[in-house]
C-alpha positions in Angstrom: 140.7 68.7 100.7 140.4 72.0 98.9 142.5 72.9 95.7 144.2 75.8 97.6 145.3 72.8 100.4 146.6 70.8 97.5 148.5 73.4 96.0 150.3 74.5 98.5 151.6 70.6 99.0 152.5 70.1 95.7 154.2 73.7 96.3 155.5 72.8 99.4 157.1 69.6 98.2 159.1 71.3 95.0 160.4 74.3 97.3 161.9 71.7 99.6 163.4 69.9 96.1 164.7 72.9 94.9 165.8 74.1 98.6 168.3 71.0 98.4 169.5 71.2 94.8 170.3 75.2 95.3 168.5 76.1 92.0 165.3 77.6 94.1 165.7 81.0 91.8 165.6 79.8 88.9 162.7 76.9 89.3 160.8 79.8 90.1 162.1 82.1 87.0 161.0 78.9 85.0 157.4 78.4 86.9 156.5 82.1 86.2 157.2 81.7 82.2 154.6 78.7 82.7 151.8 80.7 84.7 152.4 83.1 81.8 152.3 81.1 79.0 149.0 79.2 81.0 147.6 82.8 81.4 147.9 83.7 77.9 146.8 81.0 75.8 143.6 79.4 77.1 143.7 76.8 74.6 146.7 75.7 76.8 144.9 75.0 80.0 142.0 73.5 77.9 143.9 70.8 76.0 145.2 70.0 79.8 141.8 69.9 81.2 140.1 68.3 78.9 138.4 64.8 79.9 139.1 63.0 76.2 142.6 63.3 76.2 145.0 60.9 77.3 147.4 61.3 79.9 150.1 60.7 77.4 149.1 62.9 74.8 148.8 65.5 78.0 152.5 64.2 79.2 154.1 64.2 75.6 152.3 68.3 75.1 153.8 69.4 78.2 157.4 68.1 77.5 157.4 69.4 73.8 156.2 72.9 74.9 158.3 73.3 77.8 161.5 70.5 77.7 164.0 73.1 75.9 162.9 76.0 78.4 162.7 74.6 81.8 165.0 72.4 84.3 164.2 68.6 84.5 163.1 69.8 88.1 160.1 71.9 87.2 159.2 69.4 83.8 158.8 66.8 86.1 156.3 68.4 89.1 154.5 69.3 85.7 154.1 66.2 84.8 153.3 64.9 88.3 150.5 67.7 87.9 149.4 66.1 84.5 149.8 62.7 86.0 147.4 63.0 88.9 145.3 64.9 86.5 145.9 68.1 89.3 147.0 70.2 86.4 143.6 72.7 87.5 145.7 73.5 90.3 148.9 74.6 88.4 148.9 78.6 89.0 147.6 78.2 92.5 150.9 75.8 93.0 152.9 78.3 91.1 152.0 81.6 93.5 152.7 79.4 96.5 156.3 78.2 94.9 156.9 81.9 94.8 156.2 82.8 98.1 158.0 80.5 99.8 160.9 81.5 97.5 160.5 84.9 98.2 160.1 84.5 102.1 163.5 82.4 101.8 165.2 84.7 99.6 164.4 87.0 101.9 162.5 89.5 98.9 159.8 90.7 98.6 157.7 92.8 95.5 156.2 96.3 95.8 153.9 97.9 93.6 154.6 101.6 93.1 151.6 103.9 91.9 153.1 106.8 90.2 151.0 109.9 88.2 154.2 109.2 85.1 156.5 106.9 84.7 159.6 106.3 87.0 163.2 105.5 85.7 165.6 102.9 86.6 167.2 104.7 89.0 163.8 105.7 90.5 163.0 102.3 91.0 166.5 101.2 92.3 166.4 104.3 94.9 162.6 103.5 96.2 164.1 99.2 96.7 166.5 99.7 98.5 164.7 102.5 100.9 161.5 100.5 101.3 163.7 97.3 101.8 164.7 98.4 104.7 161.5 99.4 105.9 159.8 96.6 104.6 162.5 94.1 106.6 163.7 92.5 103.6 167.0 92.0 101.8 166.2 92.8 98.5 162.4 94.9 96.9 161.3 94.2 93.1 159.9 97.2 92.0 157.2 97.2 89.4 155.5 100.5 88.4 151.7 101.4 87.5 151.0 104.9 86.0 147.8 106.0 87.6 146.8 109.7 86.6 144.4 110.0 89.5 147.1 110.2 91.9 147.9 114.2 90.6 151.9 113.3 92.0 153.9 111.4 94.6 153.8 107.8 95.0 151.7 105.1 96.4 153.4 102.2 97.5 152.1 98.2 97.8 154.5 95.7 99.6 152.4 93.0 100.7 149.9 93.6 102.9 150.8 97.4 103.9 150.5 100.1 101.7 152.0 103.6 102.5 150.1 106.7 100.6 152.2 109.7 99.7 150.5 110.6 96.9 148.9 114.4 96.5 145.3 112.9 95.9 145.5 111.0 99.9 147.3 114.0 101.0 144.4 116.4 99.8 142.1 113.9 101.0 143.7 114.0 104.6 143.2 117.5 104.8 139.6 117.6 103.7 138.6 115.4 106.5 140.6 117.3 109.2 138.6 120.7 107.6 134.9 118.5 107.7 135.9 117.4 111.4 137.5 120.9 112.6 140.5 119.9 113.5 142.4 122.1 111.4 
């Protein structure tokens, strides 16, 4: 079975958990402060990973690093991980969790494009348009500044992407001028 398959079970099986206990946002708050911390210390997953170490040592790491941070909930699937010696498999897991949480919650995330900066109340004016056209309850807005786009926006939810930016507008035109339809 491939890792991605065995991810998404061990995913599976703690969103179903977490389902029933009602705490489903905030084992997944918790499981993104592990994929960062995993992320941004290699040594991390290397210590983990490594063949010479004991499960114990691997158990006792994991519940001094994360015991005072996380729920007993997400501690223990870690140590499930560590246990079955699946720990390789933790960030896939961890962007499954979060889908199915998302899907559930109903929310979704959109990545904005933008030639500056946009504001707070930028960002809460584009979620709750692109909610609505995006079918969801609730959009988490995080912005990129990407110069190339001259102004407007370009926005990411998911698998659709809608261009309003200057550069794709210019673009538009250009072709319509090549093909003589304008």
């Amino acid at each position: 079975m491939s890792n991605q398959a065995v991810a998404n079970r061990y995913a599976d099986a703690l969103f179903q958990l977490a389902q029933e206990k009602g705490i489903l946002e905030q084992v997944n708050e918790e499981l993104q402060v592990v994929k960062q911390v995993v992320q941004t210390t290699p040594a991390f997953s290397q210590f983990l990973g490594h063949p010479k170490v004991t499960t114990e040592k691997k158990r006792a790491f994991v519940q001094e690093s994360f015991q005072q941070s996380i729920s007993e909930t997400s501690l223990n699937a870690l140590l499930l991980l560590v246990d079955r010696k699946r720990i390789d498999i933790l960030v896939a897991m961890i962007d499954k969790f979060k889908a199915l949480a998302y899907e559930a919650q109903n929310v979704a995330e959109a990545t904005v494009y933008s030639a500056q900066p946009l504001s707070e109340e930028e960002k809460a004016q584009l979620a709750e348009l692109f909610a609505k056209k995006a079918g969801k309850a609730k959009l988490l807005v995080k912005n990129i500044v990407n110069s190339d786009l001259l102004g407007g926006l370009k926005i990411r939810i998911g698998d659709r992407i809608y261009d309003g930016s200057v550069k794709a507008q210019l673009e538009r035109l250009e072709r319509q001028l090549i093909a003589g339809t304008r």
